[in-house]
C-alpha positions as a printed Julia matrix, in Angstrom:
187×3 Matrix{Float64}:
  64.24  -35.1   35.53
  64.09  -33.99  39.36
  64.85  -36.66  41.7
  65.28  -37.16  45.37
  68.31  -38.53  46.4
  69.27  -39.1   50.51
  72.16  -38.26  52.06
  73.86  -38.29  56.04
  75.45  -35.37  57.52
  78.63  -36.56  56.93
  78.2   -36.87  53.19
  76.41  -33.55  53.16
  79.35  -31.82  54.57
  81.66  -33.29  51.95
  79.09  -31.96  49.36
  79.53  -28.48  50.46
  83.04  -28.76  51.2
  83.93  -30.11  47.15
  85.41  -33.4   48.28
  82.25  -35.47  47.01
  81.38  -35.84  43.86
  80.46  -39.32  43.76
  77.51  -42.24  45.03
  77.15  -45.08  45.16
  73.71  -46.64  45.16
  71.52  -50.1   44.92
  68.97  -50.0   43.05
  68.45  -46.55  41.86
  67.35  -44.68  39.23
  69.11  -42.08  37.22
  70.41  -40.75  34.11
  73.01  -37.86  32.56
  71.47  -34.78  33.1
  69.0   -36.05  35.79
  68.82  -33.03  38.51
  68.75  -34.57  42.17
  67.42  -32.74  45.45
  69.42  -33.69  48.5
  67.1   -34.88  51.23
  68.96  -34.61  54.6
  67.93  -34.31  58.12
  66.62  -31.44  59.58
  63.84  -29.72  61.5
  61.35  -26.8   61.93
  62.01  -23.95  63.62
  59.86  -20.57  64.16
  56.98  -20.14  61.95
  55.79  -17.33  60.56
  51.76  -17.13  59.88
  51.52  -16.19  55.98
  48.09  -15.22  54.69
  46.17  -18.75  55.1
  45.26  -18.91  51.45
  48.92  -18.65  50.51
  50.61  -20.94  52.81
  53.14  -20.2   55.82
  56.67  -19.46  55.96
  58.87  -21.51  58.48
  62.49  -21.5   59.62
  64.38  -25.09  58.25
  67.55  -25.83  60.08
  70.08  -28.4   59.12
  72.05  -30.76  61.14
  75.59  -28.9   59.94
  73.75  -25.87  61.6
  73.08  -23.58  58.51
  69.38  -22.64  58.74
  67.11  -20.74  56.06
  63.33  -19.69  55.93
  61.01  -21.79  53.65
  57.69  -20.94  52.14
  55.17  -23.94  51.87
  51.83  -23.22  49.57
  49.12  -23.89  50.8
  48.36  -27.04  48.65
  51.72  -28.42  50.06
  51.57  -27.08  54.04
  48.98  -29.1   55.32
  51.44  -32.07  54.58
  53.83  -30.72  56.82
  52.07  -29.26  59.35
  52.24  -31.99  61.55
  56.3   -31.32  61.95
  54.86  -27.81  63.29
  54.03  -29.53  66.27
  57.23  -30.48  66.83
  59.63  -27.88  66.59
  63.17  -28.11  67.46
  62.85  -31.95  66.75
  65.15  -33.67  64.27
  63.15  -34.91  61.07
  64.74  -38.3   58.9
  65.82  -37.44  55.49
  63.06  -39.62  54.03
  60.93  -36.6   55.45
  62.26  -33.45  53.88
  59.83  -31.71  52.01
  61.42  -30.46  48.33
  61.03  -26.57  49.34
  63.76  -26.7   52.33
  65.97  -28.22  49.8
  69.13  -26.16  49.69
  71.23  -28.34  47.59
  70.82  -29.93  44.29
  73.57  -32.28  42.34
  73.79  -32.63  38.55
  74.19  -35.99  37.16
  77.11  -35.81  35.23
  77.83  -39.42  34.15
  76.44  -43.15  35.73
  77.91  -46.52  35.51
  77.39  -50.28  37.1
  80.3   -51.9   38.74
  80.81  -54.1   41.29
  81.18  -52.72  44.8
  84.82  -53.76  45.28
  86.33  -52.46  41.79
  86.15  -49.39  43.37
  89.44  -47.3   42.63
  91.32  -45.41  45.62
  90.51  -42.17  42.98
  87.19  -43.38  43.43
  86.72  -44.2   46.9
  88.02  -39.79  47.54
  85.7   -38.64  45.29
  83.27  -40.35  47.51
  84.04  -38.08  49.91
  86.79  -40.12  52.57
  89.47  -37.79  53.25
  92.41  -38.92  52.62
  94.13  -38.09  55.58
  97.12  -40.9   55.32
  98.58  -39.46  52.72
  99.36  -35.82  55.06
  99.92  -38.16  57.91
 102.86  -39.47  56.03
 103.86  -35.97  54.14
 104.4   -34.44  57.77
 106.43  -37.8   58.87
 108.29  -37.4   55.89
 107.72  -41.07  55.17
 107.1   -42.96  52.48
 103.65  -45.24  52.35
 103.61  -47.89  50.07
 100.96  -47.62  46.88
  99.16  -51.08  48.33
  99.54  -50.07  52.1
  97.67  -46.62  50.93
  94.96  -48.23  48.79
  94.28  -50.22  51.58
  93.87  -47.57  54.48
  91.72  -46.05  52.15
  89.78  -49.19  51.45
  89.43  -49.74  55.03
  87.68  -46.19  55.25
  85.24  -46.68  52.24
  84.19  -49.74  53.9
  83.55  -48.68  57.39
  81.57  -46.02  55.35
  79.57  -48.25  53.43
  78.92  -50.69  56.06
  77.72  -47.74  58.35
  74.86  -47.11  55.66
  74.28  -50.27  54.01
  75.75  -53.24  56.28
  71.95  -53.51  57.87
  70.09  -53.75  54.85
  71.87  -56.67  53.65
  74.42  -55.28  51.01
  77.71  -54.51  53.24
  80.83  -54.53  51.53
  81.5   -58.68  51.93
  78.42  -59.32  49.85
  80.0   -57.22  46.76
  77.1   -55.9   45.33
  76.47  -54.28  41.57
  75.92  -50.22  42.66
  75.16  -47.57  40.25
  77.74  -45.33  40.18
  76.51  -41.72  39.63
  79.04  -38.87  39.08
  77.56  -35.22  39.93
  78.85  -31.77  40.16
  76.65  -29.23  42.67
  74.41  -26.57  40.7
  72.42  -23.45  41.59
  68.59  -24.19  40.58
């Protein structure tokens, strides 16, 4: 099944850059196999007229700066025609339309746990670089397992707290997430 799925900059980037392959989410709904379209910010910029019974075609750029053109039918273009009068404007996630979707994520395995039995393994593949441990390479010094794990705990949560703190499930309050494990596929 296709499903929408939001996600920041930030996590976008580490999408296209291999180093996330994990989320964490409350409440959502997913299962092996499920196909999810990244919604992420992003806004209209020129439009081409297309033949009014077919639709228009419109340039979509993305906050990491990679643009593309976008053909909306017409059945679909008068629900987004009112971002036409604002061009050059940053659009929420929550808006994206499915056609200037330019990334979509496998679901490759999902899982319940508790927010906080997340593993330091874990908390990479969610896409915080793990800069401590290069830090430490070029000091030629040694950093303790437990001192690691917890600069990299201290990153997840600053993370997770950015995105979820405000709607009541930051890291303190230990919530069950659904884990969901993806790769990044060509549709």
């Amino acid at each position: 099944m296709l499903r929408p799925i939001l996600f920041n900059t930030e996590m976008v980037r580490a999408i296209l850059d291999g180093r996330k392959t994990q989320t964490r989410r409350i409440k959502f709904d997913c299962e092996v196999d499920d196909v999810l379209w990244v919604r992420e910010t992003w806004k209209m910029g020129f439009t081409i007229e297309g033949d009014k019974k077919d639709g228009f075609n419109c340039e979509i750029e993305f906050k990491d700066g990679i643009s593309d053109m976008v053909h909306f039918k017409k059945e679909r273009a008068k629900k987004f025609e009112k971002f036409l009068l604002k061009p050059n404007k940053w659009i929420s996630s929550m808006y994206m339309p499915r056609e200037a979707c330019r990334l979509f994520l496998k679901v490759e395995d999902v899982w319940e746990q508790k927010l906080q039995d997340i593993s330091p393994g874990c908390i990479c593949c969610e896409g915080v670089e793990d800069i401590f441990e290069e830090i430490y390479k070029k000091e030629r010094r040694f950093l303790a397992n437990e001192v690691h794990k917890r600069l990299l705990i201290d990153e997840f949560i600053k993370l997770w707290d950015s995105i979820n703190a405000r709607r009541g499930y930051g890291w303190d309050t230990n919530p069950m997430v659904k884990v969901i494990e993806f790769k990044l596929v060509k549709v």
